[in-house]
N, C-alpha and C positions, 0 to 999 in steps of 0.2 A: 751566416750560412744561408744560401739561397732558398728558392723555394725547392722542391723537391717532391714530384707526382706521385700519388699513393699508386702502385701497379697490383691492380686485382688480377691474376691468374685466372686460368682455366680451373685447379685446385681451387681458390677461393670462390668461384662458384657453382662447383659442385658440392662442395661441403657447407655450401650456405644453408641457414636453417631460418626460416622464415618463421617468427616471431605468433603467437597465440591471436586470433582474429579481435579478439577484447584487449588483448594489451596494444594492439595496432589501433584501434581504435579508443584507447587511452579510458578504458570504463573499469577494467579489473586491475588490481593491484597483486598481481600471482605471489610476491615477496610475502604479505599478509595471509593470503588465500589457503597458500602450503600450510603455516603454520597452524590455521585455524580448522582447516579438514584432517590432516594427518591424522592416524587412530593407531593405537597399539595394536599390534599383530595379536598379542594375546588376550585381544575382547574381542578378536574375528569379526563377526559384522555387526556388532552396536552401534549405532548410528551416532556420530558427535554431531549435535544441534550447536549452531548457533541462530546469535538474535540479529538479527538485520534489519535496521534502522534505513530508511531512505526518504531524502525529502527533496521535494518540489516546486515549484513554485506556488500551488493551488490544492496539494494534496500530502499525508505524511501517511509512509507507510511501514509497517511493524511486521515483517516473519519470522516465524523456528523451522529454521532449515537445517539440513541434512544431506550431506554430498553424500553420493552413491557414481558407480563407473556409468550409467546412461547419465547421468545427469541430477540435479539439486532437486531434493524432494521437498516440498512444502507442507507442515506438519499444520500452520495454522497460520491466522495473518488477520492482521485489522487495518484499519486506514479509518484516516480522520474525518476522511468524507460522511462514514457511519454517526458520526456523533448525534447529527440532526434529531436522529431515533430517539436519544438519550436528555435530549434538550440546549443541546449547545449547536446552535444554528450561525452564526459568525464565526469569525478567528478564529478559522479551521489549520490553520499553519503557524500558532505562536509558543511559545513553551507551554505553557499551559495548556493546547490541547496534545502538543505530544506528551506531555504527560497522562493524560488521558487515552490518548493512545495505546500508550506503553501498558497503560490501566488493564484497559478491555483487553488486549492480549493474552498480558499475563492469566486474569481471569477465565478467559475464554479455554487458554491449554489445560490449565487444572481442571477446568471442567469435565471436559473432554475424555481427559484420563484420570476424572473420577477422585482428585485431592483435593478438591475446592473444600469441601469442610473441613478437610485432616490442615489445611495448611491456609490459613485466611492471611496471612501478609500482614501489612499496616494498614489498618482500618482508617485510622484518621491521620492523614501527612500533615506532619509537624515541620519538614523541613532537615530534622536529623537524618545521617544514617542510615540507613535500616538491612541489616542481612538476615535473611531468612534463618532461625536453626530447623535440624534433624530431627524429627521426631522417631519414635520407638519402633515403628512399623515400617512405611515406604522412606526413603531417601527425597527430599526435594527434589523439583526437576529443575536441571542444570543445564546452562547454556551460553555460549561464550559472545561477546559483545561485537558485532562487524560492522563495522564504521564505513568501509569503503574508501572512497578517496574525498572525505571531509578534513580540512581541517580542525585537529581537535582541541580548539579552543576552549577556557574558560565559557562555562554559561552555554554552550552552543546548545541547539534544541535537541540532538540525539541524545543528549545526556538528559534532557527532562524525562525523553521516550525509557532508557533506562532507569530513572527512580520510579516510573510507573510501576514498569516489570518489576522492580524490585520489589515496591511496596505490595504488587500484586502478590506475590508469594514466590515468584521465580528464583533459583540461584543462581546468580550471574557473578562470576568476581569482577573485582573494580575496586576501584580508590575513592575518596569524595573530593580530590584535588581539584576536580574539571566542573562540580555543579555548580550554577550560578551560586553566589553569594558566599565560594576560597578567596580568603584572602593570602598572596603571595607572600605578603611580608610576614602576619601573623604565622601562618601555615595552617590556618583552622578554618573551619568551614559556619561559616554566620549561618544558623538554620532558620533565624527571622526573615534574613534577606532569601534564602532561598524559599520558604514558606509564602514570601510576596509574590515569586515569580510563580510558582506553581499554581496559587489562587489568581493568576491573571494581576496582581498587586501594581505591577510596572504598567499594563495596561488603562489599570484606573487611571495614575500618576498622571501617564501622557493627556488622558481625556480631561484632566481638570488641568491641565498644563494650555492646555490647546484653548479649554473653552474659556480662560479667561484670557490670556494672548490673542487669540486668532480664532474668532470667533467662527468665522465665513469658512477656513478651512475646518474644522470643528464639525461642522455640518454637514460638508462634504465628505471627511476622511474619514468620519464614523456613522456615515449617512444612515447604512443595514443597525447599529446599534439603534441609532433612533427609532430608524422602522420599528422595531422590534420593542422599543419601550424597556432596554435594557440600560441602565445609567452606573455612573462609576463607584455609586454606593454599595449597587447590588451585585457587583460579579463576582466576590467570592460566596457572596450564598447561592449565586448560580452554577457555580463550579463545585460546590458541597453536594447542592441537588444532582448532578452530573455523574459526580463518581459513586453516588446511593444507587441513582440505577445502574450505572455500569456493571458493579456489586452485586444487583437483585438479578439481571439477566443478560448476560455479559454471551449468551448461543448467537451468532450470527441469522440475521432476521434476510430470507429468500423477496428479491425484490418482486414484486405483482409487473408481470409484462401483460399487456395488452394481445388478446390473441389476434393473428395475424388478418389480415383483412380481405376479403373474397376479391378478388377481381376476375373480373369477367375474360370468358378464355371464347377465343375466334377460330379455332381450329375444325377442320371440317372434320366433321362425323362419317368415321370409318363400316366400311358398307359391307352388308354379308354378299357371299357368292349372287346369291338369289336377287340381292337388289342390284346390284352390276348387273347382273343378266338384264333384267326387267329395262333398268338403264339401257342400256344397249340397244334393245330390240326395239327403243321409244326413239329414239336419235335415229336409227334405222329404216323405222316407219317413217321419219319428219324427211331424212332426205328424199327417200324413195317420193313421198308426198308432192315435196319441192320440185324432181326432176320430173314428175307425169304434170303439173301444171306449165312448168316451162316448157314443155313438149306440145301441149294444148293448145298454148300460145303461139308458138310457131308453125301452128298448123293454120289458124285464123289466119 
């Protein structure tokens, strides 16, 4: 059969419908989106939160959101850039600190709305499991996991960002299929291995991997750990230290701006009637001045 030209109609573009400006620009997944904002008619406007996990190249960042018809309302949010406060000043984008992330978040909503005591989560991450129960009084606070357009691989970092939240005390549902250290064939989830990743464990590995291989890179590629006098022995007691504060004050800390700086303004100072007058009659004097001596002069 030959080829055969598609014929678009006057019909076919009038009834074209031009496509959501985020799905043209390939950032929203609306297939997802629907299913995670839709709310039952009958809880009328309860807000369905979800957790939105996003990451960067230099930053990770953790919200509880809430679609409404203006638009997604932001209940609370962390980012890994905060950690520095808490003591983890490197490897702001690795599993380990989006778990940490996930950390501070969860902590920080509870707070907020006042369950941080009724509901403390997993105090010490062992690497299991962990789903919040119900207590007698409030209900957990619930919120469903939005990925975005990641691939959701085994071990990926939004899933560390998720056992944070979890262990923080949030209820999120989920599976432990996807945290580092499932094994496919087993079908079980090794919480030694995953316990490595979350204390930065993989991190050591590579730094003694490196410093006896490849010394020169070594130096280079963990140059800020050096600075810092952080070595591969010590980083799960620095990640123990980490999540203790997160734990002790998990409020978002207002950064100190600089107030703004005087600069000098050139503008001419605006004049009362009275000084215009005065002006005037002085310019007036000077010409009058000016035309009797040139007159003087033409008389010599």
């Amino acid at each position: 059969m030959g080829f055969v030209k598609a014929q678009k109609t006057r019909a076919y573009f009038k009834r074209f419908q031009v496509p959501f400006k985020r799905r043209i620009e390939g950032k929203t997944d609306y297939r997802a989106r629907i299913r995670l904002t839709n709310q039952d008619k009958n809880k009328y406007n309860t807000p369905k939160y979800r957790y939105v996990v996003r990451i960067s190249n230099k930053d990770i960042t953790a919200q509880i959101v809430s679609a409404t018809i203006t638009g997604d309302m932001v209940l609370a949010s962390a980012y890994s850039h905060e950690l520095p406060c808490y003591g983890l000043e490197v490897g702001l984008t690795n599993y380990a600190a989006a778990y940490c992330t996930g950390l501070l978040l969860g902590r920080r909503v509870l707070k907020m709305l006042e369950m941080d005591d009724e509901y403390q989560g997993n105090v010490e991450a062992t690497g299991e499991d962990f789903s919040v129960e119900p207590t007698d009084t409030r209900r957990p606070f619930r919120a469903l996991l939005d990925v975005g357009l990641i691939r959701t691989t085994t071990g990926n970092r939004v899933f560390g960002a998720l056992k944070g939240a979890l262990d923080a005390g949030l209820d999120i549902p989920h599976s432990d299929k996807r945290f580092a250290g499932f094994s496919k064939d087993s079908k079980q989830l090794d919480a030694e291995v995953h316990r490595k990743y979350i204390y930065g464990g993989h991190v050591a590995s590579y730094m003694r991997t490196l410093m006896e291989d490849e010394p020169e890179k070594y130096q280079s590629h963990f140059s800020e750990y050096i600075k810092r006098g952080i070595e591969a022995d010590n980083i799960e007691s620095l990640y123990k230290k980490v999540h203790a504060a997160i734990r002790a004050d998990p409020s978002a800390k207002k950064s100190e701006k600089a107030p703004p700086k005087q600069h000098k303004r050139f503008n001419l100072k605006k004049l009362t009637y009275e000084e215009r007058k005065a002006k005037l009659i002085e310019r007036l004097q000077a010409l009058n001045n000016a035309a009797a001596g040139a007159d003087s002069e033409d008389e010599d």
